[in-house]
Every structure is written in C-alpha cells, then in structure tokens.
C-alpha positions in Angstrom: 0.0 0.0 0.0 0.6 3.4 -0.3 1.6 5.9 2.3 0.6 9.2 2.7 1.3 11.8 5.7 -0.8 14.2 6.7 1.3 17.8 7.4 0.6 17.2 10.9 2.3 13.8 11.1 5.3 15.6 9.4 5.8 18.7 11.6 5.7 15.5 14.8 8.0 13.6 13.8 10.5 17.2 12.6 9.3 18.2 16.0 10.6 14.4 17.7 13.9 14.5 15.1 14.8 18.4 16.3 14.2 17.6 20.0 16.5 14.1 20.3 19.3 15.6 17.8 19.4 18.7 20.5 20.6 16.1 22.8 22.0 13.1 20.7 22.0 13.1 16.6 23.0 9.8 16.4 19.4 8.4 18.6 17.5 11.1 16.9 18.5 9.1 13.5 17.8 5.5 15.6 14.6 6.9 16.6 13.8 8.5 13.2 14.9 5.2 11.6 12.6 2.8 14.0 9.4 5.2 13.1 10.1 4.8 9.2 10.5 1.2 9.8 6.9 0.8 11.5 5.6 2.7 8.8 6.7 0.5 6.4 5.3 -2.3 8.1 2.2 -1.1 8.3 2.4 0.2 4.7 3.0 -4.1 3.9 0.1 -5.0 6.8 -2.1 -2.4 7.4 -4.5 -3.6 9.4 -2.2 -5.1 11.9 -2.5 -2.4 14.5 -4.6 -2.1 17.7 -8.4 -0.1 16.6 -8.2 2.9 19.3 -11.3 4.7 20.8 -11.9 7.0 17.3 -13.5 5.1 14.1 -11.2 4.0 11.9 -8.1 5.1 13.8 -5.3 2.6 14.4 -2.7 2.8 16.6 0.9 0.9 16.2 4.0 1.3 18.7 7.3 2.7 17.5 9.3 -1.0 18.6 12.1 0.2 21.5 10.9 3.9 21.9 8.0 5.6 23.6 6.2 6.6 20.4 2.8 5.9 18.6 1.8 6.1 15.6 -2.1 6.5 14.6 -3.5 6.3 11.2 -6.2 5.2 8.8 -6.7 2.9 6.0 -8.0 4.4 2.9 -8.8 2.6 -0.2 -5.3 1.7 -1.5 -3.2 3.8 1.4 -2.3 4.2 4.9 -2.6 7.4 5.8 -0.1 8.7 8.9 -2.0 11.2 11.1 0.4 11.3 14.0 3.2 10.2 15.4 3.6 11.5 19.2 5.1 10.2 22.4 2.8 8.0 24.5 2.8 9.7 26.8 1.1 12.5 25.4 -2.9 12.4 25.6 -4.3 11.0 22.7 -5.4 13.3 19.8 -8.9 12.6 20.3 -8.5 13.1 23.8 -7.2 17.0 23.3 -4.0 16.3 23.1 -1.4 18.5 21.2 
C-alpha cells in the first residue's frame, strides 16, 4: 500500500527528530529510523494495529521507543496522522 502523511504527522515527527538531535544526533536518527521502519510495516500490513477509541483510527508502537503512531486505512493507502510520544494524551483526547 501506499503511504501518505498528513502535514501534521510531518511537523511531529520534525518536532521528535529536532528535539533528540538537540541532545543526541545519532538516537535522533535511531529513533527516526525505527518510526520509518513501522511505517513500512504497516504500509506491507495495514490492518495489523490495535483499533483505538476514534472510528477507523489505528494505533501501532514505534518497537524500543516511547512513540505511537495512529493512522487510517484508505482505499489503496495508509494514511499517517500522527506520530507522538505515549505519553502525550491522545489526539482525540485534546491532546497536542
């Protein structure tokens, strides 16, 4: 499937890249790296992830790191809503 990311998802994980690499640019790559990696997967099985609380929002752990990822299926792509720390509240929840 295809993927497509919604601007939001993009300025999140610029956000998560710009904070790590502040600190370390060698886990902000690992991290970066382990997101684009989930992605794929879910790009190859896209209805692997958990269903969360919203309709037709998914939810998929970033493997080794705190982060999620939530997104939809649409026809013939995965779309990439966000990508936030879990320990953020949810977006549906009012989280920014």
């Amino acid at each position: 499937m295809n993927v497509r990311y919604t601007e939001t998802a993009l300025d999140e994980i610029r956000a998560i890249r710009a904070y790590i690499s502040e600190r370390n640019l060698s886990a902000a790559d690992a991290v970066i790296g382990r997101v684009k990696a989930a992605i794929q997967r879910l790009a190859e099985f896209p209805l692997s992830a958990i269903e969360t609380d919203m309709p037709r929002v998914r939810m998929t752990p970033v493997a080794s790191y705190p982060y999620l990822i939530f997104y939809t299926v649409e026809a013939d792509e995965v779309v990439i809503l966000h990508v936030r720390h879990g320990a953020r509240l949810k977006p549906w929840e009012g989280g920014r």
